[in-house]
C-alpha positions as CSV (number, residue, x, y, z in Angstrom):
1,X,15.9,11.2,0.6
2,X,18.9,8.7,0.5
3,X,21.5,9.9,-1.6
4,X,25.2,9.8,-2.8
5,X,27.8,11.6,-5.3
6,X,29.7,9.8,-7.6
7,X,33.0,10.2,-7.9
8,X,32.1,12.9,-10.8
9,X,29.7,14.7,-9.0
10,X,26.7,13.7,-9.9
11,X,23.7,12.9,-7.0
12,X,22.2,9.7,-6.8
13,X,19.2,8.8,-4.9
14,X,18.6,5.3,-3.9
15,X,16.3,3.1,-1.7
16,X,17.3,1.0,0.8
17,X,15.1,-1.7,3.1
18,X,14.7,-4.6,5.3
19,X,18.0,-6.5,6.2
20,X,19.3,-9.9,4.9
21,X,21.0,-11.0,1.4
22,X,21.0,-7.8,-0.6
23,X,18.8,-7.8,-3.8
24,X,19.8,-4.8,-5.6
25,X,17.8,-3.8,-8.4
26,X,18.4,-1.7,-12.1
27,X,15.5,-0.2,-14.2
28,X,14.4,0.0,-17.2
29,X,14.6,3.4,-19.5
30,X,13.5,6.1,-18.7
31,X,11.9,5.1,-15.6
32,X,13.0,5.2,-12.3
33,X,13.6,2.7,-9.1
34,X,9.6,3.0,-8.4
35,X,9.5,0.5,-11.4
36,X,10.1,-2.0,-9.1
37,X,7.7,-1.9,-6.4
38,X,6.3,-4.9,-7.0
39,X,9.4,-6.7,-6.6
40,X,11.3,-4.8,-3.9
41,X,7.7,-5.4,-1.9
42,X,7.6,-9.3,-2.7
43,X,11.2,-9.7,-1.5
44,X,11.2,-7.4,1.1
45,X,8.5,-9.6,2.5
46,X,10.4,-12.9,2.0
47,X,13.2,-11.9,4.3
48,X,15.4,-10.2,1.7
49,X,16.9,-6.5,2.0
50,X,16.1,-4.6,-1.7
51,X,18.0,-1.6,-3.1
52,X,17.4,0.3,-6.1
53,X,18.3,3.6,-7.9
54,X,17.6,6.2,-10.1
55,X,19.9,6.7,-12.8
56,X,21.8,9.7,-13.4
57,X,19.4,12.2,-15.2
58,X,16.0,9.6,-14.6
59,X,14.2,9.6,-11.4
60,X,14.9,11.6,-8.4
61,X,18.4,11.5,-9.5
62,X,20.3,14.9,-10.7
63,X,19.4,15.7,-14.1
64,X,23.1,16.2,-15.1
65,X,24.0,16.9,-19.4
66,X,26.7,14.0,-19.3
67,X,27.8,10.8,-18.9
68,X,24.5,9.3,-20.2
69,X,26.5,5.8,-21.4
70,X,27.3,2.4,-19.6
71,X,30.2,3.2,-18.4
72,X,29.1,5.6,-16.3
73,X,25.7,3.7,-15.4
74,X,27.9,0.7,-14.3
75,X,30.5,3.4,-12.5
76,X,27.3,4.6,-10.7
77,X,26.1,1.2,-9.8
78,X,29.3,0.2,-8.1
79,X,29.4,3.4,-6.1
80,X,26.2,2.3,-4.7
81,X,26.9,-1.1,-3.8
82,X,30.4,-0.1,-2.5
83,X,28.9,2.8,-0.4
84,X,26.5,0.5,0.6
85,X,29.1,-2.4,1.2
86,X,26.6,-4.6,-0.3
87,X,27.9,-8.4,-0.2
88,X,26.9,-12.0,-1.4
89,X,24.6,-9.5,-3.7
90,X,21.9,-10.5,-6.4
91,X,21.6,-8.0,-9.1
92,X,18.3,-7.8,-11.1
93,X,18.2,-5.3,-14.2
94,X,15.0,-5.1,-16.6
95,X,15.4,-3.9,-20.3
96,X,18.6,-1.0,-20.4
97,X,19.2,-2.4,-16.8
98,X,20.0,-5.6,-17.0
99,X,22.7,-4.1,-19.7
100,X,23.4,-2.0,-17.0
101,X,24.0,-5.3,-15.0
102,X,26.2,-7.0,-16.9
103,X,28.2,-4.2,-17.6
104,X,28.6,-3.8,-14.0
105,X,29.8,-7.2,-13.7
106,X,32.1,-7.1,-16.6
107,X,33.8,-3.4,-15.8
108,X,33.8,-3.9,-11.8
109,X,34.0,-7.9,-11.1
110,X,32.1,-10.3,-9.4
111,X,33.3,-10.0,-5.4
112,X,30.4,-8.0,-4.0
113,X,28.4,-10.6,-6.6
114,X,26.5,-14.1,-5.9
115,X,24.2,-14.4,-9.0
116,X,22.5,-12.2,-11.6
117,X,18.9,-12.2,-13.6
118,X,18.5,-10.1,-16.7
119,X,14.7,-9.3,-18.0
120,X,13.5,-8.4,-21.3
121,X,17.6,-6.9,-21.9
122,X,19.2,-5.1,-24.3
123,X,22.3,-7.2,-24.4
124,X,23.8,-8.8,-26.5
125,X,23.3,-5.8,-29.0
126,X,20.2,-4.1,-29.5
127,X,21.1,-2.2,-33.0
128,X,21.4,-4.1,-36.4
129,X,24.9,-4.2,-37.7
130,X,26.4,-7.0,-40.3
131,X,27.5,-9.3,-37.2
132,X,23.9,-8.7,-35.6
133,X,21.6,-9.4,-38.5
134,X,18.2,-9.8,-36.5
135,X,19.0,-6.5,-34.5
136,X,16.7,-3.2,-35.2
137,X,17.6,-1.1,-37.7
138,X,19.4,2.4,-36.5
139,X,16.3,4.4,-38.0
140,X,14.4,2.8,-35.0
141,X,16.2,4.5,-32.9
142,X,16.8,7.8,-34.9
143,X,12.8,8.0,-34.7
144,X,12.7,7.3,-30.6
145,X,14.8,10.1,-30.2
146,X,13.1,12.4,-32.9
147,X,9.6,11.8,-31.1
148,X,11.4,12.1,-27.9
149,X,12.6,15.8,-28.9
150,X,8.8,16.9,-30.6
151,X,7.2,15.9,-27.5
152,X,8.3,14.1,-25.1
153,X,4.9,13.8,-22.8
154,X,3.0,12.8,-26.4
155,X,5.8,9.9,-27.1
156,X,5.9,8.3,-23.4
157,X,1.9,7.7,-23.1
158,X,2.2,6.4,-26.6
159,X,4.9,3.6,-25.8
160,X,3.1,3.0,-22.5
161,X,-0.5,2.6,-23.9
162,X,1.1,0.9,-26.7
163,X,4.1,-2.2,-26.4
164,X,5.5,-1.5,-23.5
165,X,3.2,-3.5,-22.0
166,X,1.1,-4.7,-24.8
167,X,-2.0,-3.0,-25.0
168,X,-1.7,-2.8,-28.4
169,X,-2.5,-6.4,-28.7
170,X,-5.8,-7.7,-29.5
171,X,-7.8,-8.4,-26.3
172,X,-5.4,-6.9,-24.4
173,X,-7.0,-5.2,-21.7
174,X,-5.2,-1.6,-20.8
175,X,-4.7,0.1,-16.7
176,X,-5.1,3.3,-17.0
177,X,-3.1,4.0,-14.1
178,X,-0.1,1.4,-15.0
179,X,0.2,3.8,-18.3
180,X,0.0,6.7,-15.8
181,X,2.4,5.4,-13.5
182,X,4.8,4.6,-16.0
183,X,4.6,8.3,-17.8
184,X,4.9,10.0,-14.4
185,X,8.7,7.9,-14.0
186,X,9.7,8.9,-17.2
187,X,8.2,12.7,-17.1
188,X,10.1,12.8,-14.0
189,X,13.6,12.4,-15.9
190,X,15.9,14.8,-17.5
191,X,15.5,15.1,-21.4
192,X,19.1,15.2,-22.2
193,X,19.6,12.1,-20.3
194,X,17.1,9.8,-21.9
195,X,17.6,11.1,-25.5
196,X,21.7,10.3,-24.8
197,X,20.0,6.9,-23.6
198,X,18.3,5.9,-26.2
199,X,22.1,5.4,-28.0
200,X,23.5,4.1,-25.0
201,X,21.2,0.9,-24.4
202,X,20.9,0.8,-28.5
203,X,23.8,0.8,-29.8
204,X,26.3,-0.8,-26.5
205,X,27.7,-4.2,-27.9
206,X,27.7,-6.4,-24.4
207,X,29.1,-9.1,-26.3
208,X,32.8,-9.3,-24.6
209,X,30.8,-8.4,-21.0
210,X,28.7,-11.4,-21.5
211,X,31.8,-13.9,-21.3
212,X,33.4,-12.5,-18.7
213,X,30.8,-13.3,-16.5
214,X,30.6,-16.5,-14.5
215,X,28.4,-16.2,-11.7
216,X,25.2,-17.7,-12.7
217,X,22.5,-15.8,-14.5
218,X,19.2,-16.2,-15.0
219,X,18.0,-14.9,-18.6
220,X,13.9,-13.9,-18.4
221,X,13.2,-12.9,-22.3
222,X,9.2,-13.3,-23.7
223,X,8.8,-14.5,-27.3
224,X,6.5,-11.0,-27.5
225,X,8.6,-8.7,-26.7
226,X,7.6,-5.2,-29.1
227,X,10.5,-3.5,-27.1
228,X,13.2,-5.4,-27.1
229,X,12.8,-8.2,-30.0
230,X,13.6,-12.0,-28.6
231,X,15.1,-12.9,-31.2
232,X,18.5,-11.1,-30.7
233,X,18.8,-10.8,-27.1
234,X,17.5,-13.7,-24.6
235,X,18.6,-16.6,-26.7
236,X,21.8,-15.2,-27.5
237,X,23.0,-14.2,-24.1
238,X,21.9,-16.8,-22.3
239,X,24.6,-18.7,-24.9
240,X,27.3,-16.0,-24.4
241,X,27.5,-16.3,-20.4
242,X,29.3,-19.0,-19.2
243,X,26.7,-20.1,-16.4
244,X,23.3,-18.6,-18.1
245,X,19.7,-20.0,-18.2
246,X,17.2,-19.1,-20.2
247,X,13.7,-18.7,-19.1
248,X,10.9,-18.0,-22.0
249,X,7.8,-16.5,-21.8
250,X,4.9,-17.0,-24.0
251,X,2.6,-14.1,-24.8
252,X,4.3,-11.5,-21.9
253,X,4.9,-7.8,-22.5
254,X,8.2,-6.1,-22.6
255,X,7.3,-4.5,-19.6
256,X,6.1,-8.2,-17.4
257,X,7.4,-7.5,-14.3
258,X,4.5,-5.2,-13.6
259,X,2.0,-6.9,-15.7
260,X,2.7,-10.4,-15.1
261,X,4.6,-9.3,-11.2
262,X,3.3,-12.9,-9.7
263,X,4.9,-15.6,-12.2
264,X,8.1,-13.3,-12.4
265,X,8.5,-12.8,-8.8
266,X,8.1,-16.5,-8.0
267,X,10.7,-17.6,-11.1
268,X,13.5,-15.3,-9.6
269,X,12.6,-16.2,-6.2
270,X,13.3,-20.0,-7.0
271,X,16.3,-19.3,-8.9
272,X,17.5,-17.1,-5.8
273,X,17.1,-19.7,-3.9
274,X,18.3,-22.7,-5.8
């Protein structure tokens, strides 16, 4: 396996293929880089080379007690891309990675950087505080990690069979082994990490990061998100960066880069190369 240690220790397993304009990729909690198959295949096949890692404590990655927060997600990020010397990069993050993307961007600059896309993300502020009325409330949260603690196995088929990807919708026709797939990344994890997780892509305010940024961004966000609600994230970062665009989706799931790989893929693929 591909690997490297951060400057902290910790062991981080990556993918690397094909050769051309680096696409590097950052997933979703508490999966791992396998969450992107769909995509690393498409653009693998289009001419592009496509990296992606497991986080510290998810995946194949060492399933370490600390540093479960942004800073050190970003901090890991850039090791990659600098080990890597990745330049003239696009960064895509779904859900807690695309904050892990514009964190990245805000903490380590733009040089290594040509444009971004955010899916279904946590930023601006997932969390409902008095300057982020529409956010969840904190007991949301409080319960992930209380179900994550009773049984952990029990609460990751739940969310998968459930709105990750919208089976709980009427009509809404489940996989079987997409709910599989997507318990076997997360069973694969460290405990510890995604329980610190669940606080870290909650309750991070990526605010000041969004501002900072000006290489353009493309903001995916469906109107039916269950995950992470549309109405205080898409809209509002897409406002916050300084060269954002906003791209809405209908009836999509949280989780439409599996279930809906075809339109996605073909939407960053024109904004890649527009």
């Amino acid at each position: 396996m591909a690997t490297i240690k951060t400057k902290d220790g910790v062991e981080i397993y990556y993918k690397d293929w094909g050769s051309g304009q680096p696409i590097v990729f950052s997933h979703g909690w508490p999966l791992s880089a396998d969450d992107w198959d769909a995509q690393m295949l498409f653009f693998l096949n289009h001419g592009y080379r496509v990296i992606a890692h497991d986080r510290r404590g998810h995946g194949r990655s060492a399933q370490v007690a600390d540093g479960h927060d942004m800073d050190h997600y970003a901090d890991d990020l850039a090791t990659v891309t600098a080990h890597l010397d990745l330049k003239n990069a696009i960064h895509i993050g779904h859900s807690t990675g695309g904050g892990e993307v514009v964190h990245y961007l805000a903490r380590h600059g733009e040089s290594r950087v040509a444009k971004a896309a955010i899916l279904c993300a946590v930023p601006p502020l997932m969390v409902k505080t008095p300057a982020n009325p529409n956010g969840l409330p904190k007991e949301v949260f409080d319960g992930f990690q209380t179900a994550l603690a009773a049984n952990r196995s029990q609460f990751y088929r739940d969310v998968a069979a459930g709105p990750f990807y919208g089976y709980n919708r009427p009509g809404a026709k489940a996989s079987e082994a997409v709910i599989q797939n997507w318990w076997r990344q997360g069973m694969m994890g460290g405990a510890k990490a995604h329980y610190d997780g669940i606080v870290a892509f909650s309750q991070t305010d990526f605010t000041d990061d969004l501002r900072k940024i000006t290489v353009p961004v493309l903001v995916m966000h469906s109107e039916d998100d269950q995950i992470v609600p549309y109405v205080a994230a898409g809209p509002l970062s897409a406002k916050l960066l300084k060269n954002g665009t906003l791209k809405t989706y209908k009836g999509f799931p949280h989780g439409m880069p599996t279930t809906e790989a075809a339109t996605i893929n073909a939407d960053l693929l024109a904004f890649i190369r527009g």
